[in-house]
ROTI-402463 format. One record per atom (N, C-alpha, C, O): x, y, z; residue in one letter. Coordinates in steps of 0.02 Angstrom, whole numbers, plus 50000, padded with zeros to 5 digits. Each point is the difference from the previous one (the first is absolute). Layout:
<recs>
XYZA ...
</recs>
This chain:
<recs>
494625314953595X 499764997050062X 500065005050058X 499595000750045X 501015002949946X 500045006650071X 499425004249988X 499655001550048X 500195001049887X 499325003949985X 499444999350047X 499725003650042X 500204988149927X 499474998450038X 499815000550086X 499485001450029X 501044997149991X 500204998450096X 499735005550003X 499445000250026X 500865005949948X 500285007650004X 499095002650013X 499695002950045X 500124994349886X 499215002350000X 499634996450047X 499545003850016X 500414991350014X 499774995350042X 500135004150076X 499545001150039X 501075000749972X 500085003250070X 499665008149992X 499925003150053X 499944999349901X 499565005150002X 499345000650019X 499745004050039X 499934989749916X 499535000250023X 499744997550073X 499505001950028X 501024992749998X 499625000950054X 500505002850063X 500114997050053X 500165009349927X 500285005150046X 499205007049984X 499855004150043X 499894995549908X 499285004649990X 499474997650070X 499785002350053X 500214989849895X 499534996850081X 500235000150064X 499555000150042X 501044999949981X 500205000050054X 499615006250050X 499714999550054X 500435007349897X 499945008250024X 499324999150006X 499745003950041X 499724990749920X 499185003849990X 500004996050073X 499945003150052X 500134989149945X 499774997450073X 500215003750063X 499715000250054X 500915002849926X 500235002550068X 499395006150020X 499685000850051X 500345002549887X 499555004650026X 499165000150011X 499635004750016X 500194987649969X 499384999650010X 499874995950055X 499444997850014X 501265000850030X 500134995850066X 499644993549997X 499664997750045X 500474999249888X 499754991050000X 500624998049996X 500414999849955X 499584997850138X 500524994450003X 500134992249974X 500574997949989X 498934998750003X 499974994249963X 500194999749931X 500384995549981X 499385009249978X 500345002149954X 500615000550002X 500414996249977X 499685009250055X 500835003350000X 500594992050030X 500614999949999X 499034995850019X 500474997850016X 500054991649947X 500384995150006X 499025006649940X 500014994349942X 500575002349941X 500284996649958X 499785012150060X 500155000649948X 500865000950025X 500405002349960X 499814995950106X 500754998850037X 500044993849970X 500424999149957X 499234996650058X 499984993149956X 500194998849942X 500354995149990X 499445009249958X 500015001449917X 500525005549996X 500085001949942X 500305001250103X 500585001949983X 500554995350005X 500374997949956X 499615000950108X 500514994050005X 500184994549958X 500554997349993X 498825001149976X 500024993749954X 500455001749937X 500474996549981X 499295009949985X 500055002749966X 501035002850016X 500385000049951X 499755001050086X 500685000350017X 500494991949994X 500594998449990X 499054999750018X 500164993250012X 500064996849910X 500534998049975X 498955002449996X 500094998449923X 500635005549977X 500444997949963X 499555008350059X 500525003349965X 500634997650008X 500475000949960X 499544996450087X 500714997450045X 500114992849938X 500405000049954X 499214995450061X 500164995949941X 499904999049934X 500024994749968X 499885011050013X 500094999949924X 500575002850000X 500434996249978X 499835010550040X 500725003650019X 500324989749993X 500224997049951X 499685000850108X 500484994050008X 499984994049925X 500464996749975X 499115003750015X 499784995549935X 500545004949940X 500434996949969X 499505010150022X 500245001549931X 500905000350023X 500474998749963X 499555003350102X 501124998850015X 499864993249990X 500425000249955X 499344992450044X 500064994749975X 500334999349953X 500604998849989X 498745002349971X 500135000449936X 500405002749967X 500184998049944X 500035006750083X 500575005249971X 500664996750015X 500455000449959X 499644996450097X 500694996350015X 499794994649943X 500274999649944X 499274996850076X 500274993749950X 500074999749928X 500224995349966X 499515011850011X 500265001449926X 500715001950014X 500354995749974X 499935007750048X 500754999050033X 500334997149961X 500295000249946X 499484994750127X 500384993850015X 500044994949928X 500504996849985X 498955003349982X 499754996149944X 500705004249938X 500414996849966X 499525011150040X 500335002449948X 500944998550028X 500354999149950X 499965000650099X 500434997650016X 500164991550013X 500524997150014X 498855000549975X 500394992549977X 499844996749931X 500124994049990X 499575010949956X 500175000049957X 500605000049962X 500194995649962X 500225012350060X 500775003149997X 500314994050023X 500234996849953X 499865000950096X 500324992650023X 500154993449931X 500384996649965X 499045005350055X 499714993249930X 500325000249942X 500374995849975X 499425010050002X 500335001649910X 500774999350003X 500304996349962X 500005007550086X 500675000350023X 500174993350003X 500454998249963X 499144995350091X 500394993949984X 499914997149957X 500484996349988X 498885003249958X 499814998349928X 500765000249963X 500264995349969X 500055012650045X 500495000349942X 500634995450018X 500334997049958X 499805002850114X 500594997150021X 499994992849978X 500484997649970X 498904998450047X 500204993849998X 499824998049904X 500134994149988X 499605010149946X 500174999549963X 500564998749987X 500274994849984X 499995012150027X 500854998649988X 500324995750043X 500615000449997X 499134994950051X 500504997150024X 499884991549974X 500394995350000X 499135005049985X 499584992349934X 500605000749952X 500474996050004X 499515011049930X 500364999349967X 500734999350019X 500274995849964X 500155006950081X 500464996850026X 500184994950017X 500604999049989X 499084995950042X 499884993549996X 499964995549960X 500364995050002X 499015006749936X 500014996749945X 500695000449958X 500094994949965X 500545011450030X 500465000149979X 500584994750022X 500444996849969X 499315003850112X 500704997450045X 499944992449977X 500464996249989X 498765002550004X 499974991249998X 500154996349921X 500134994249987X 499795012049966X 500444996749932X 500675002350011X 500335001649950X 499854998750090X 500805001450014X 500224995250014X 500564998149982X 498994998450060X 500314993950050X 499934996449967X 500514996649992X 499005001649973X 499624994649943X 500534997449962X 500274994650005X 499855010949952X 500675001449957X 500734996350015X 500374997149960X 499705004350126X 500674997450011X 499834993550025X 500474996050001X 498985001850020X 500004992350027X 500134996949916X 500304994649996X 499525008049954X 499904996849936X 500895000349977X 500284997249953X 499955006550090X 500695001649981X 500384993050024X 500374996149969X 499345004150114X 500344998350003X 500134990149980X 500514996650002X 498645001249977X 499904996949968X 500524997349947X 500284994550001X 499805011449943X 500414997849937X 500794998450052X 500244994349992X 499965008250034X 500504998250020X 500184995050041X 500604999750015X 498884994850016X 500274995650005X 499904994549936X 500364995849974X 499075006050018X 499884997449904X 500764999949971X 500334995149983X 499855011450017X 500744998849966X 500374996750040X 500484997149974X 499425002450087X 500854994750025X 499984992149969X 500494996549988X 498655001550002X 500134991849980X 500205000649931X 500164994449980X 499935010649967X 500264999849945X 500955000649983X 500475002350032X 499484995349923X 500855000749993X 500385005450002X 499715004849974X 500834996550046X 500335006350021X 500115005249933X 500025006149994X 500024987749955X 500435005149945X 499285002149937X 500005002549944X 499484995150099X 499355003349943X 499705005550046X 499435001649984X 500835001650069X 499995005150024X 500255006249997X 500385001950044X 499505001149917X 500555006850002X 500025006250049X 499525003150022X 501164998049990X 500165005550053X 499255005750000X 499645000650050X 500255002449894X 499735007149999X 499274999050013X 499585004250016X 500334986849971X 498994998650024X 500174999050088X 499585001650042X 501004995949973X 499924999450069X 500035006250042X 499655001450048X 500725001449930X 500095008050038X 499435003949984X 499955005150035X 499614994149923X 499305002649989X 499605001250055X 499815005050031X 500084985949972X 499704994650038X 500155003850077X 499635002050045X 500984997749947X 500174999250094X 499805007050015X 499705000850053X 500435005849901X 499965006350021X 499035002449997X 499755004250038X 499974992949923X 499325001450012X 499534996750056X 499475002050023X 501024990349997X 499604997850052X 500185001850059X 499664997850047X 500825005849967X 500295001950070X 500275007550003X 500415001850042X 499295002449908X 500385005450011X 499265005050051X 500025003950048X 499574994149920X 499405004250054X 499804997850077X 499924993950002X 499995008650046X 499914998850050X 499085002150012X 499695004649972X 500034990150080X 499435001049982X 499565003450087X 499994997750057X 499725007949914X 499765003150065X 499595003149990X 500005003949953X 499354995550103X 499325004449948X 499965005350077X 499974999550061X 500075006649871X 499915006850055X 499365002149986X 499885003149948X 499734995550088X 499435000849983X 499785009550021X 500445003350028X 498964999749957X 499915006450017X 499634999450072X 499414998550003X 500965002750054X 499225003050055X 500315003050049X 500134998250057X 500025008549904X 500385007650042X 499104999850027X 499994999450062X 499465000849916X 499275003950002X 499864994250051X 499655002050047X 500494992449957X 499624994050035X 500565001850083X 499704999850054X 500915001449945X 500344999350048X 499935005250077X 500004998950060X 499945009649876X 499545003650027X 499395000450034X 499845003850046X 499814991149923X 499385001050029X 500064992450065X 499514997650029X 500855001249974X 500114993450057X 500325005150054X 499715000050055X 500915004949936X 500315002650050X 499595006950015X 500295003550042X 499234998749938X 499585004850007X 499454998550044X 499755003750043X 500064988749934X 499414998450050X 499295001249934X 499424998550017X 500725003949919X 499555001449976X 499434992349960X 499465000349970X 500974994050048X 499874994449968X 499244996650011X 499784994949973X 499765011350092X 499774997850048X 499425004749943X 499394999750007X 500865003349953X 499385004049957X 499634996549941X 499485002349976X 500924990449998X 499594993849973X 499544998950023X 500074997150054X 499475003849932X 499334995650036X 499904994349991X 499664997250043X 500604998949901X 499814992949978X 500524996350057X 500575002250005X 499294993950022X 500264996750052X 500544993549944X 500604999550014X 499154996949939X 500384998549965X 500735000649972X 500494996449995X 499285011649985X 500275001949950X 500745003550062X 500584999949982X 499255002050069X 500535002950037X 500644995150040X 500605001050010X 498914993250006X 500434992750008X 500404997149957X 500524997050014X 499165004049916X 500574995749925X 500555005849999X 500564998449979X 499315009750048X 500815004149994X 500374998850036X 500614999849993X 498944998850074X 500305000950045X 500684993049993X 500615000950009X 499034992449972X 500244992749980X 500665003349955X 500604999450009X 499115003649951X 500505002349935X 500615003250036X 500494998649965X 499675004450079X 500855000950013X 500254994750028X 500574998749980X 499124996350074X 500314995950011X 500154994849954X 500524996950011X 499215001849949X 500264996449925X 500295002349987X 500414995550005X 499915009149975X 500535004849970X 500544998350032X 500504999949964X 499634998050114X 500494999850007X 500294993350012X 500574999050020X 498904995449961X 500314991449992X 500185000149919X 500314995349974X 499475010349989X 500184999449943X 500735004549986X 500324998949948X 499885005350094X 500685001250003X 500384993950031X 500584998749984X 499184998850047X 500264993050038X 500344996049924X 500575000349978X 498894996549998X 500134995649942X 500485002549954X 500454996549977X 499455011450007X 500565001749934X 500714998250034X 500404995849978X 499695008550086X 500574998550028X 500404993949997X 500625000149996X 498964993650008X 500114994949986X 500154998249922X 500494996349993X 499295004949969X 499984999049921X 500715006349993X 500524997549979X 499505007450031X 500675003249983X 500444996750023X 500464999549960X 499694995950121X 500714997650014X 500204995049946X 500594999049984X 498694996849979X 500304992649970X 500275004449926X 500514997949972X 499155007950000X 500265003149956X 500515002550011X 500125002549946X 500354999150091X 500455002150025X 500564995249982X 500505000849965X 499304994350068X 500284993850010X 500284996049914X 500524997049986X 499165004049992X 500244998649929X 500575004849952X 500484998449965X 499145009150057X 500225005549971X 500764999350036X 500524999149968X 499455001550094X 500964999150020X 500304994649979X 500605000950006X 499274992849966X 500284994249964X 500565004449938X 500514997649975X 499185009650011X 500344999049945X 500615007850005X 500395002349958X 499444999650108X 500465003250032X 500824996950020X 500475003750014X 499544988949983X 500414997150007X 500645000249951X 500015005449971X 500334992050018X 500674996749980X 499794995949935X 500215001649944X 499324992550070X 499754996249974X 499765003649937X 500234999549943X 499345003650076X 499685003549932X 499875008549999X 500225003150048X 499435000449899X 500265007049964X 499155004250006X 499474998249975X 500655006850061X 499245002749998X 500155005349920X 499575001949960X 501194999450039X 500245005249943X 499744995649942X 499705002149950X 500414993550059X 499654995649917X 499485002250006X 499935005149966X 499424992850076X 499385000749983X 499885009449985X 499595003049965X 500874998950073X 499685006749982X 500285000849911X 499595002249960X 500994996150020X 500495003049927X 499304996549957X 499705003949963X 500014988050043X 499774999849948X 499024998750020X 499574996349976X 500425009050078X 499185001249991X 500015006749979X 499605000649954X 500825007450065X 500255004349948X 499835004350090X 499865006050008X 500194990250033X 500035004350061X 500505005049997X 499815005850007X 500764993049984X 500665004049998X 500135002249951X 500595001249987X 498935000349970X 499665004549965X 499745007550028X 500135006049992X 499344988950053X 499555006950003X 500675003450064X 500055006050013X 500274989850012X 500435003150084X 500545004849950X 500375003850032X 499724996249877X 500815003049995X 500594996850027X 500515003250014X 499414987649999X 500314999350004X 500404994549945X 499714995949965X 501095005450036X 500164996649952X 499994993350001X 500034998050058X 499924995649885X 500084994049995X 500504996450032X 500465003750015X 499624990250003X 500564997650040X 500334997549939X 499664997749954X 500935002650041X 500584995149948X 499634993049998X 499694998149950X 500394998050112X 500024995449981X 499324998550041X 499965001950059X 499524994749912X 499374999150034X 500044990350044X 500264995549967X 499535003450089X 500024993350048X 499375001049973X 499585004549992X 500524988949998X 499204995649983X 499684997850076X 500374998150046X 498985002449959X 499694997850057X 499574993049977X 499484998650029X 500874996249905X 499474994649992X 500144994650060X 499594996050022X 500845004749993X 500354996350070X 499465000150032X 499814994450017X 499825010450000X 499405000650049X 499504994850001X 499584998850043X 500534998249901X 499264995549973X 500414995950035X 499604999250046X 500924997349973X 500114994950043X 500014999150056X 500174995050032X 499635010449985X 499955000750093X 499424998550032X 499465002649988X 500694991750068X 499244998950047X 500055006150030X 499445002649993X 500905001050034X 499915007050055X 499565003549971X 499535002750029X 500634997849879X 499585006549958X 499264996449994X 499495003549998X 500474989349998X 499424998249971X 499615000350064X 499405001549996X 500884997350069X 499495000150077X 499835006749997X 499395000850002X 501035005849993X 499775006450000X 499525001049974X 499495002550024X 500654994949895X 499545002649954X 499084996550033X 499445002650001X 500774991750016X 499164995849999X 499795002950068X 499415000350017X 501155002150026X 499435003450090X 499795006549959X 499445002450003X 501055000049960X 499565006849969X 499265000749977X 499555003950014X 500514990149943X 499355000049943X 499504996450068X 499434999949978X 500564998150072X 499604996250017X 499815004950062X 499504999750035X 500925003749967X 499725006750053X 499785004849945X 499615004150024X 500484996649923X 499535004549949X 499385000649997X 499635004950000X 500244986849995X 499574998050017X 499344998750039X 499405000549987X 501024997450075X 499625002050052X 499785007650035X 499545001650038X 501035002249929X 499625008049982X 499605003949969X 499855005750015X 499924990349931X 499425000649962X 499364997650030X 499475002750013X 500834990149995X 499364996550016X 499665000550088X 499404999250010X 500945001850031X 499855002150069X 499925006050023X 499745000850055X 500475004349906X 500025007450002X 499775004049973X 499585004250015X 500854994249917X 499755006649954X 499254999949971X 499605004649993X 500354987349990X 499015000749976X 499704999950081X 499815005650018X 500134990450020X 499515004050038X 500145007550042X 499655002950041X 500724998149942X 500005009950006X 499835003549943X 499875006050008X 500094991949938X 499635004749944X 499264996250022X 499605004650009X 500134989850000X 499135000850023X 499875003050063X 499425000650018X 501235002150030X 499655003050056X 500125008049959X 499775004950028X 500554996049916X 500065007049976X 499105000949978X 499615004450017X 500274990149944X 499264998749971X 499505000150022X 499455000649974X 500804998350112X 499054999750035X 500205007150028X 499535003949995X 501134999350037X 499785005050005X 499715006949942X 499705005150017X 500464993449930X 500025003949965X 499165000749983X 499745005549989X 499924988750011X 499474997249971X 499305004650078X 499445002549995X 501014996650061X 499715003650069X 500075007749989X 499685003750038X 500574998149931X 500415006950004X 499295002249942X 499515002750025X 500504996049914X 499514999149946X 499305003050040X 499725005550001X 500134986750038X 499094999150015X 500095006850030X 499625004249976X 500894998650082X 499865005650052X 499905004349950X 499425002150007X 500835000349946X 500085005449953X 499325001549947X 499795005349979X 499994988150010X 499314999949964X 499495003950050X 499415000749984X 
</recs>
């Protein structure tokens, strides 16, 4: 395209020299006309191709964006999907265990309850999700390089969810807590559950002489209220939280996709 201009201002810098020298002013001044114009197209095509040239850019840097959050919120789905058979798991835990309190004390044995109690309360539940790449680009200002107006509102949505959902665990760890110190007590033996789940095993540490039974526990309203705010805030952590934050993982992911196609 410069070729062309290039050849275009030649020729009529030739015509310019013949009119001048054949003193036709009417001429000479059609062809001031047809330079100018002609300056004027050069000017916006120059402006037309830096366009274009930024918005391939811009296009090739919010791609890089894109792929970058593609990978984060993968991995932060599969994290999720982990955290929520976690929880699954212990509401089911904590299920059998009030199941076991309406049964008789002595068709219970020590080593199913200490199972029981150590798989439903020994994990704490917290989803760290990935967005070092999303946080960056919020404190950078770069968030503004999305073009999909959609798609920049559901991230933008996405930290503040993040942090009513630290809200909720916080809540679900105190009632787990709350059970787990029951057996910090006097009353009953966290050393049992560890001697016969093989915890104090893996710690090197030795067996106790004499092992306290924790079936006592099955008779306690304190243990059975703990246990049921637990499972019912498990609950409501699944069901108020954790699934509709894996479908906002889904529509963004699904936005992230169309931009990328």
């Amino acid at each position: 395209m410069k070729t062309i201009v290039h050849d275009m201002v030649k020729v009529f810098r030739r015509l310019r020299r013949s009119l001048v020298q054949k003193r036709k002013l009417g001429s000479y001044l059609l062809y001031a006309l047809g330079e100018i114009i002609l300056v004027v197209i050069g000017i916006l095509i120059a402006l037309a191709i830096n366009n274009a040239n930024q918005r391939h850019a811009e296009r090739q840097k919010e791609e890089v964006y894109l792929a970058g959050l593609q990978d984060e919120f993968r991995t932060s789905k599969n994290k999720l999907e982990v955290l929520m058979a976690v929880n699954n798991a212990n509401i089911e835990g904590a299920k059998s265990l009030l199941i076991l309190m309406e049964q008789p004390q002595e068709s219970v044995t020590e080593v199913y309850l200490s199972k029981l109690i150590l798989q439903t309360f020994a994990n704490d539940i917290s989803f760290n999700s990935n967005n070092s790449l999303l946080e960056e680009m919020v404190s950078s200002g770069s968030l503004k390089d999305i073009r999909k107006n959609t798609l920049r509102i559901a991230l933008t949505n996405w930290l503040s969810t993040l942090v009513d959902i630290a809200r909720q665990e916080s809540e679900l760890d105190l009632h787990r807590r709350k059970v787990v110190d029951m057996f910090r007590s006097d009353e009953q033996s966290l050393r049992t559950i560890f001697d016969l789940t093989g915890v104090s095993d893996q710690m090197g540490l030795p067996h106790a002489h004499e092992q306290d039974s924790n079936l006592n526990v099955l008779q306690s309203n304190a243990f059975e209220n703990n246990v049921l705010t637990f499972m019912l805030t498990s609950e409501k952590t699944n069901s108020l939280h954790y699934e509709p934050l894996m479908e906002n993982i889904n529509v963004i992911l699904e936005l992230i996709e169309n931009e990328l196609q």
